[in-house]
C-alpha positions as CSV (number, residue, x, y, z in Angstrom):
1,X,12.7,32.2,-11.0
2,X,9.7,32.7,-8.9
3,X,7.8,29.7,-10.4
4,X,11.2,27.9,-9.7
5,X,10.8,29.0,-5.7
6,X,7.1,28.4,-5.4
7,X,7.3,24.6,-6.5
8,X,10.6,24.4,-4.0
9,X,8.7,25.6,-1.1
10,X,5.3,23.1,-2.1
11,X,7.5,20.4,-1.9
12,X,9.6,21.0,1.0
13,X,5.7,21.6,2.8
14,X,4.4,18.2,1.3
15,X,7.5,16.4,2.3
16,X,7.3,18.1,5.5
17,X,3.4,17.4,6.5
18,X,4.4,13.7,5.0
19,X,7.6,13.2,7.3
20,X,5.7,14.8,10.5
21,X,2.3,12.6,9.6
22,X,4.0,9.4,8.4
23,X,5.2,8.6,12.0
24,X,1.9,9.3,13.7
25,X,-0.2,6.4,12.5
26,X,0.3,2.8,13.4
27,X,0.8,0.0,10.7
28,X,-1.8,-2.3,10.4
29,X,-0.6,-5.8,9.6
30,X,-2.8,-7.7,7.0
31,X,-4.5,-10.3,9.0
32,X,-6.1,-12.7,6.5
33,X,-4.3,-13.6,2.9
34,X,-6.0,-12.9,-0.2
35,X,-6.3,-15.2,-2.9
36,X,-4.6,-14.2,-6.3
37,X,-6.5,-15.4,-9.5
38,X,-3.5,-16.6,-12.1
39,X,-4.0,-15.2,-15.4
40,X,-1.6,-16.0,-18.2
41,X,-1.6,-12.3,-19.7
C-alpha cells in the first residue's frame, strides 16, 4: 500500500513540475527544413 502511495505522489510531482514548467518556455519554430534521405527499409 505504501509503495502504491509513493509512486502516486512521484507522479502527481512530475506532472505537476511538467504542467507548471511546460507553459514557461516559448516554442521555437523550425526555421530551415531538413532534408530526409529515402531509404527503402
Amino acid at each position: 500500500m505504501t509503495i502504491v502511495v509513493l509512486c502516486v505522489l512521484a507522479i502527481a510531482v512530475i506532472l505537476g513540475v511538467a504542467w507548471y514548467d511546460g507553459g514557461r518556455q516559448e516554442q521555437r519554430l523550425i526555421v530551415e527544413p531538413v532534408s530526409m534521405t529515402e531509404s527503402n527499409s
